[in-house]
ZADO-816958 format. One line per field, with one value per atom (N, C-alpha, C, CB): residue in one letter; atom name; residue number from 1; y, x, z. Coordinates in Angstrom, 2 decimals. Glycine has a CB too. Example, Ala and Ser with C-alpha at 12.3 -4.5 7.8 and 13.67 -1.06 7.14 Angstrom:
<rs>
resn [A_A_A_A_S_S_S_S]
name [N_CA_C_CB_N_CA_C_CB]
resi [1_1_1_1_2_2_2_2]
Y [-5.69_-4.50_-3.30_-4.47_-2.25_-1.06_0.03_-0.60]
X [13.19_12.30_13.20_11.31_12.85_13.67_12.90_14.08]
Z [7.80_7.80_7.80_9.05_7.08_7.14_7.87_5.72]
</rs>
This chain:
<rs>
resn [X_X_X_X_X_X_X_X_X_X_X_X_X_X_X_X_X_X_X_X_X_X_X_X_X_X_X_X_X_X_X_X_X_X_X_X_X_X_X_X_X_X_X_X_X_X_X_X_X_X_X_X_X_X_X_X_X_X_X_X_X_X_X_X_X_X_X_X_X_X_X_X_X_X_X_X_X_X_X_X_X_X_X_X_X_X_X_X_X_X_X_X_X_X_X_X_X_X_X_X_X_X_X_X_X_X_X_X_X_X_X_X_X_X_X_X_X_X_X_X_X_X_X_X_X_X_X_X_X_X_X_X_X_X_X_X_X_X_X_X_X_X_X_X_X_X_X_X_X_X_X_X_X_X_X_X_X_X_X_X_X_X_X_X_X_X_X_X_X_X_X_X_X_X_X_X_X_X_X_X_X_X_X_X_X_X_X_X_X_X_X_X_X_X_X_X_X_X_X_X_X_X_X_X_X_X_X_X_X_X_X_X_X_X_X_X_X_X_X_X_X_X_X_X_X_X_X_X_X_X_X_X_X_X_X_X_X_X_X_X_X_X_X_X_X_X_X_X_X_X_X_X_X_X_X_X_X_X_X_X_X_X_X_X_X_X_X_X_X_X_X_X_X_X_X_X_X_X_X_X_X_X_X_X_X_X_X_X_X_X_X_X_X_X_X_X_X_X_X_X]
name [N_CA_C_CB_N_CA_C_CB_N_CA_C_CB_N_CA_C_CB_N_CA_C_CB_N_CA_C_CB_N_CA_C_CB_N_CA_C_CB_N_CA_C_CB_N_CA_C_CB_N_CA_C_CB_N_CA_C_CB_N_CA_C_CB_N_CA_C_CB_N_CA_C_CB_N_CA_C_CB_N_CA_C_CB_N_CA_C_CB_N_CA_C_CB_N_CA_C_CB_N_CA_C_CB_N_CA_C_CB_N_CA_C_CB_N_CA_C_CB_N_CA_C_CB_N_CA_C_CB_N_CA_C_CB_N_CA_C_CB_N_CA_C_CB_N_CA_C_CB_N_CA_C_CB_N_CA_C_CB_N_CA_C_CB_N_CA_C_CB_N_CA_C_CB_N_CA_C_CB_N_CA_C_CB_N_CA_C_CB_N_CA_C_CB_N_CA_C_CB_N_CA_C_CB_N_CA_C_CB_N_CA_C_CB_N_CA_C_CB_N_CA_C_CB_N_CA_C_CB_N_CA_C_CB_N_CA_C_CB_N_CA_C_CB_N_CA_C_CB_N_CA_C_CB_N_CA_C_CB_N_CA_C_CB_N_CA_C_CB_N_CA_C_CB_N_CA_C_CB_N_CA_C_CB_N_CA_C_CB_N_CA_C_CB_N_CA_C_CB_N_CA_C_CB_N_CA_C_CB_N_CA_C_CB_N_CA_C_CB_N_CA_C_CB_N_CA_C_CB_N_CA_C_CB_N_CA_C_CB_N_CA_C_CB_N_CA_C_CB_N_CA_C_CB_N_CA_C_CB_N_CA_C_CB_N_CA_C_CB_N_CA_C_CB]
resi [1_1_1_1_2_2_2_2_3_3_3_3_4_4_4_4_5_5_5_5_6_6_6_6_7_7_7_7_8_8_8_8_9_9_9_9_10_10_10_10_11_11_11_11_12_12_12_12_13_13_13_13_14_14_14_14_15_15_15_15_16_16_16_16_17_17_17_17_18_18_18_18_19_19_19_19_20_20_20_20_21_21_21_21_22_22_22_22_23_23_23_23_24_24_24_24_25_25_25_25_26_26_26_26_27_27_27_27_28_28_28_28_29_29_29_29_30_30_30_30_31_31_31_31_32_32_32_32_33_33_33_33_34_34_34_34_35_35_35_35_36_36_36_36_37_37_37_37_38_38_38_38_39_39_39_39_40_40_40_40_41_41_41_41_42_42_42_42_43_43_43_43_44_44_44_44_45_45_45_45_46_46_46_46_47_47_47_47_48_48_48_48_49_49_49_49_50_50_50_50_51_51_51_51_52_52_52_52_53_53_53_53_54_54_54_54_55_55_55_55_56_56_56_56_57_57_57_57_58_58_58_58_59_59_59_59_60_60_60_60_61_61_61_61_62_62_62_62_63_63_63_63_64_64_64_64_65_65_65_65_66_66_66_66_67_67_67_67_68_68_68_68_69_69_69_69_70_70_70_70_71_71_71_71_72_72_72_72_73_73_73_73_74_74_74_74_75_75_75_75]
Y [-1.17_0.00_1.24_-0.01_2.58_3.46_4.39_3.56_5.26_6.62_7.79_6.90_9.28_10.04_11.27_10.26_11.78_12.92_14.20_13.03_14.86_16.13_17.29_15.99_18.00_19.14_20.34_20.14_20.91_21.45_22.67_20.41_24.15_24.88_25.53_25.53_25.66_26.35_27.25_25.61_28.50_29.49_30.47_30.49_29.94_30.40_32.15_29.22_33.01_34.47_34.70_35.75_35.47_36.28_34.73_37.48_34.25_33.29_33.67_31.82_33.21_33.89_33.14_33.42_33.84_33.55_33.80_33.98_32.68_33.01_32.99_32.20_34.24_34.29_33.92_35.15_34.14_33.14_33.92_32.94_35.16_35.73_35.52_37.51_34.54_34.52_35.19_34.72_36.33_37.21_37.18_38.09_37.39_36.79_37.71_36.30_37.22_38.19_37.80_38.79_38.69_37.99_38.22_39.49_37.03_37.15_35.79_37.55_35.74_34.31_33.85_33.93_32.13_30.93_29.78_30.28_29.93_28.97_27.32_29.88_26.49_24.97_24.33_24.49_23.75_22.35_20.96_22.24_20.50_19.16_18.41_18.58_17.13_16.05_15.22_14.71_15.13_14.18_13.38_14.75_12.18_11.09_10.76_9.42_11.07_10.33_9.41_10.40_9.12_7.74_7.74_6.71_6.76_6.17_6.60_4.04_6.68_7.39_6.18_8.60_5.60_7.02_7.62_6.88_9.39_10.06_9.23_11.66_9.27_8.77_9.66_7.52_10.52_11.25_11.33_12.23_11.65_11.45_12.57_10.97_12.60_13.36_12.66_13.83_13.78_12.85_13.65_12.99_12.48_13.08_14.32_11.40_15.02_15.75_15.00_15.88_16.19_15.68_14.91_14.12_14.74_14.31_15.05_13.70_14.29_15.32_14.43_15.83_15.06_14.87_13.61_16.31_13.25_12.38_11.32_12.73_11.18_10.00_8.87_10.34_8.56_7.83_7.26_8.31_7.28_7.39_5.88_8.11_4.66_3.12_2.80_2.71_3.04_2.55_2.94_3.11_4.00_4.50_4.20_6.17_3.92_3.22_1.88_3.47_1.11_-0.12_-0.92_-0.65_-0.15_-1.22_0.19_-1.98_1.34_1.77_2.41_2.70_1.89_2.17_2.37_0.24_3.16_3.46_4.53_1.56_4.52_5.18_6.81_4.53_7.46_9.30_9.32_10.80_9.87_10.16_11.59_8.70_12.37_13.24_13.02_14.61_13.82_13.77_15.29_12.92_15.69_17.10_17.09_17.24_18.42_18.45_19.80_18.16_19.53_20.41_20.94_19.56_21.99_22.22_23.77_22.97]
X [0.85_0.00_0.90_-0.97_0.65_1.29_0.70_1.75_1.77_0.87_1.69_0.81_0.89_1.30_1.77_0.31_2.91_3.12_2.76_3.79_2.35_1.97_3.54_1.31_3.29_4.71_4.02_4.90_5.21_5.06_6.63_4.68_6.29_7.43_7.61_7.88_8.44_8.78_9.60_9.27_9.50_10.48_11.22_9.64_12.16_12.92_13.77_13.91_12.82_13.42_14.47_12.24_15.31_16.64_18.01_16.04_17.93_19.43_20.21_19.49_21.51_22.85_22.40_24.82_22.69_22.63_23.50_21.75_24.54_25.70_25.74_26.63_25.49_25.46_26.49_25.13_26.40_27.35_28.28_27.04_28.59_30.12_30.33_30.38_30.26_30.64_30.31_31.46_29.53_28.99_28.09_28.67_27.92_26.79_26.06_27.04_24.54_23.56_22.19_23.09_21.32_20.82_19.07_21.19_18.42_17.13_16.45_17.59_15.17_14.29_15.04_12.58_15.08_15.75_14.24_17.14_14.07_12.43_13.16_11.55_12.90_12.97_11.86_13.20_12.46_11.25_11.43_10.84_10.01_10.11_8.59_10.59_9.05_7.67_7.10_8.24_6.21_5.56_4.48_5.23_4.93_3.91_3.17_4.89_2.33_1.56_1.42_0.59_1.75_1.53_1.65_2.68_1.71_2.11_3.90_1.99_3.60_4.65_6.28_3.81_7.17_8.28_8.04_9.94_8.60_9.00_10.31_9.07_10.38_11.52_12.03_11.25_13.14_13.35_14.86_12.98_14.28_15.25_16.04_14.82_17.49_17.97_19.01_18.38_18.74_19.51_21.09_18.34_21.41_23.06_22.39_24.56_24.17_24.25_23.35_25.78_23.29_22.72_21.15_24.10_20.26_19.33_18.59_19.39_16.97_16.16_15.20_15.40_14.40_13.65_12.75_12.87_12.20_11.74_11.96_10.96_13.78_14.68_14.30_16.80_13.64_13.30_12.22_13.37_11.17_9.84_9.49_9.45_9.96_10.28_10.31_11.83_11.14_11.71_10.82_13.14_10.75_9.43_7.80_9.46_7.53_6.30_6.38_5.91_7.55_7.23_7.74_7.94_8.85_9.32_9.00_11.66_8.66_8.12_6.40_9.09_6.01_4.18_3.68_3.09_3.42_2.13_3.01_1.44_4.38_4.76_4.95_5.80_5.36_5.29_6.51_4.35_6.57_7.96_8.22_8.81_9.60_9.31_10.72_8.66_10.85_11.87_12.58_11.38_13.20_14.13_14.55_15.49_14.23_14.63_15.31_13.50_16.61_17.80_17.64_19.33_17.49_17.41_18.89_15.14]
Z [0.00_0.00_0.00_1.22_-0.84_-0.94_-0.60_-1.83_-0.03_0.46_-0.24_2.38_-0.31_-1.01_0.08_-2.08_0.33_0.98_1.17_0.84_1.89_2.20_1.93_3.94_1.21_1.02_2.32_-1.25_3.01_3.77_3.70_4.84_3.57_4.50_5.55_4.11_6.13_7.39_7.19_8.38_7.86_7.71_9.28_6.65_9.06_10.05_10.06_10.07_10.98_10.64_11.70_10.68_10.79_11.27_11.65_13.17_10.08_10.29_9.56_10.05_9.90_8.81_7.56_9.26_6.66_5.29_4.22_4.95_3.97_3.02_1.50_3.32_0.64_-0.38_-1.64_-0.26_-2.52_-3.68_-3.37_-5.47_-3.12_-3.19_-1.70_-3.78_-0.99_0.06_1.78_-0.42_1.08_2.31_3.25_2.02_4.27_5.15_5.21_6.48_5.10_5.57_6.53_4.32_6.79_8.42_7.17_10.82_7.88_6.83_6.81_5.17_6.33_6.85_6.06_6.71_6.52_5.96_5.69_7.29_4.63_3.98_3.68_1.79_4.37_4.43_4.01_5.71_3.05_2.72_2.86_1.33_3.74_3.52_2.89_4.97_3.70_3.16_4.41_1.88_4.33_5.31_5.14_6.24_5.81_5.21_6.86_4.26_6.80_8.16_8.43_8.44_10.24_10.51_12.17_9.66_12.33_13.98_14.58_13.88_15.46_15.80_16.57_16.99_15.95_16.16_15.17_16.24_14.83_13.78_13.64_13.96_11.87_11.21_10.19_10.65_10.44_9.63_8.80_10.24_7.09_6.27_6.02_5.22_5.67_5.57_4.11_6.97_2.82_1.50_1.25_-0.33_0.56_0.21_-1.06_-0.73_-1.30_-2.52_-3.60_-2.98_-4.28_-6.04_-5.83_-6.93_-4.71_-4.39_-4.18_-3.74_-3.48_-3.38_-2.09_-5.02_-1.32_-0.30_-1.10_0.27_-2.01_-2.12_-3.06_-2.06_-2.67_-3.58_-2.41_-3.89_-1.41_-0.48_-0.54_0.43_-1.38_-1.60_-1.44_-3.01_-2.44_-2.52_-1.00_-3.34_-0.48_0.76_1.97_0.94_2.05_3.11_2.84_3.16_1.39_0.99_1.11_-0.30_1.00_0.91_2.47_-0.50_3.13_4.36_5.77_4.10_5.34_6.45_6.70_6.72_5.76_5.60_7.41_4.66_7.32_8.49_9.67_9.47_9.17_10.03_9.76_10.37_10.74_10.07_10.29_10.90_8.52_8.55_7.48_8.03_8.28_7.41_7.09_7.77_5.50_4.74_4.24_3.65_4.52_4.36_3.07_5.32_2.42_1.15_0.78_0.33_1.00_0.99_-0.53_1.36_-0.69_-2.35_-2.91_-2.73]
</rs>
């Protein structure tokens, strides 16, 4: 049985924020993840480089069904 994730963001105001030339600046930091509902423990994913919050999708649909889990999607 497969389930389909809820997208969700959160935004965190006044964090350092390092821009492409290197410089820091202070300003909301917007995070996205995914969440699949379920019974609790929370199980949460965290993916390598070159990935994405829902390169996990197989694995949490098929050997962790029913549980809530959320998945971080570093972009």
């Amino acid at each position: 049985m497969f389930s389909d994730p809820t997208s969700h963001f959160i935004t965190l105001p006044n964090r350092p924020i390092v821009q492409a030339n290197g410089e820091t600046t202070q300003g909301p930091l917007e995070l996205h993840y995914w969440e699949w509902k379920g019974h609790q423990p929370t199980i949460l994913f965290c993916h390598a480089a070159s990935f994405h919050g829902r390169c996990y999708d197989r694995i949490i649909n098929e050997a962790l069904h029913g549980y809530h889990v959320i998945s971080l999607d570093f972009r």
